[in-house]
C-alpha positions in Angstrom: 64.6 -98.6 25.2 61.4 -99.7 23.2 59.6 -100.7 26.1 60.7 -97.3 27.8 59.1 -95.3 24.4 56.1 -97.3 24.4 55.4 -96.7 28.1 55.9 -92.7 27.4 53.4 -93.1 24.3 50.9 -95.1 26.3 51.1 -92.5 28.7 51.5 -89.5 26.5 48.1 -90.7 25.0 46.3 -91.1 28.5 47.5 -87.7 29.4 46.0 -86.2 25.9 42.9 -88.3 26.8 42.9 -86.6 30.2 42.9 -83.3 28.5 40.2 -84.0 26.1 38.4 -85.2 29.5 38.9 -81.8 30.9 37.9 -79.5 27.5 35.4 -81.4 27.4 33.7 -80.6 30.5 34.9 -76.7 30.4 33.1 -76.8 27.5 30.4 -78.8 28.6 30.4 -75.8 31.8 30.6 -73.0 29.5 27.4 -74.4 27.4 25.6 -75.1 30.6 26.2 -71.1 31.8 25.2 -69.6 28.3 22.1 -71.3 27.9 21.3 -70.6 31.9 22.2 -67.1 30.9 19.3 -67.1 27.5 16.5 -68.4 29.4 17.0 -66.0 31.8 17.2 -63.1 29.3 13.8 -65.2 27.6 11.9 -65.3 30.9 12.4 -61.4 31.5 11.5 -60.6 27.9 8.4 -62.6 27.8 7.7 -60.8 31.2 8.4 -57.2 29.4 6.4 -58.5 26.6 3.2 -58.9 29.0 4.0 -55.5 30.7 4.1 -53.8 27.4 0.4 -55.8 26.2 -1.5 -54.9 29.3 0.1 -51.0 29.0 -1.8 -50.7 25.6 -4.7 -53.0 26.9 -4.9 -50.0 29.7 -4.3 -47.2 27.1 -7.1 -48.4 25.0 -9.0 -48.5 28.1 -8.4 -45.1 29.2 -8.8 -43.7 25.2 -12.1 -45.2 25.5 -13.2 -43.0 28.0 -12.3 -40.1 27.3 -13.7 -40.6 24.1 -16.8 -40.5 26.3 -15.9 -37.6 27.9 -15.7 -35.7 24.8 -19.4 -36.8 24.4 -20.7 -35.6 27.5 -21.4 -32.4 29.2 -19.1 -31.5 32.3 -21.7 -31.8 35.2 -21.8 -35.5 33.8 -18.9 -36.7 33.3 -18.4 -38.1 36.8 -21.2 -40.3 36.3 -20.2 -42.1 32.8 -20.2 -45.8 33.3 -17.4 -47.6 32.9 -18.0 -51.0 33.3 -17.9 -52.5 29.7 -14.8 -50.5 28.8 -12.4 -52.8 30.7 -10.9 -55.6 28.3 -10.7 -59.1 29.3 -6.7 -58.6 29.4 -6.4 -56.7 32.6 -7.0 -59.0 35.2 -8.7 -57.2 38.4 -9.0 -54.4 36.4 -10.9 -50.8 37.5 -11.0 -47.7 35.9 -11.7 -44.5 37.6 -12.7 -40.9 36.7 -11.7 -37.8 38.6 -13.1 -34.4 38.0 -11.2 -31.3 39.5 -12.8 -29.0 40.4 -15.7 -31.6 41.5 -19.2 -30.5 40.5 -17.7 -28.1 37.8 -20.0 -27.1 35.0 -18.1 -25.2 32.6 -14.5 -26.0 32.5 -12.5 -28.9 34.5 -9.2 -31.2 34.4 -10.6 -35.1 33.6 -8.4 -37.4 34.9 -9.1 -41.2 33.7 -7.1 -44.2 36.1 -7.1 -47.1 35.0 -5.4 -50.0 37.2 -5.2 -53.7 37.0 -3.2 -56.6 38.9 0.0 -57.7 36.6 1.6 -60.7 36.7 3.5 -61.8 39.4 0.7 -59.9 42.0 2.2 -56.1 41.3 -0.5 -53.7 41.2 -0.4 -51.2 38.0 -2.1 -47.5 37.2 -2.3 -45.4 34.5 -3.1 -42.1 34.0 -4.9 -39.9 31.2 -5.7 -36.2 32.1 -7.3 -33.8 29.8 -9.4 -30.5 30.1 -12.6 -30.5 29.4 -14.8 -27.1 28.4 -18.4 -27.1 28.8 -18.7 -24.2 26.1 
């Protein structure tokens, strides 16, 4: 009867060891999927981060120039030059002026675009319009 009580310990505790085995890795699993799950939600933050950078970046951009606008007469506001108003931050980036009606000399829509490459190759525009009087 002894040796029969010892063998059902002996095997009670392998079975309890077999369980801790298999917690254990559950838990080990479980770990394994939450931390897969917080990089991914840190990669696509850090990638919202950068959108949200080069969308002031391009707002600044775009303020820029029509602060120009405001400093210039109608008939030459097609001609401003934009060159040295595009930061450093927005890789390929352009800016463009539209003036509707074109040629207009007393009062027209001003529409500043400003696009650049973001990360990841996607291209991205934005868009300031304002009216501009030449009274």
């Amino acid at each position: 009867m002894e040796e029969n009580r010892k063998r059902t310990s002996k095997g009670e505790r392998l079975n309890k060891r077999g369980i801790l085995l298999a917690e254990f890795l559950m838990s080990l699993v479980i770990l394994v999927i939450s931390l897969v799950g917080a990089c991914i939600i840190f990669v696509q933050a850090h990638r919202l981060s950068e959108d949200s950078h080069e969308r002031v970046l391009a707002l600044s951009a775009a303020s820029s120039v029509l602060e120009a606008v405001k400093d210039t007469a109608v008939g030459g506001v097609a001609q401003i030059n934009t060159n040295g108003m595009i930061p450093a931050g927005l890789n390929n980036g352009q800016i463009a002026i539209t003036v509707n009606p074109a040629g207009a000399t007393t009062l027209a829509t001003v529409t500043v675009t400003v696009s650049w490459t973001a990360a990841g190759g996607r291209q991205k525009t934005l868009q300031l319009t304002t009216m501009r009087s030449g009274l």
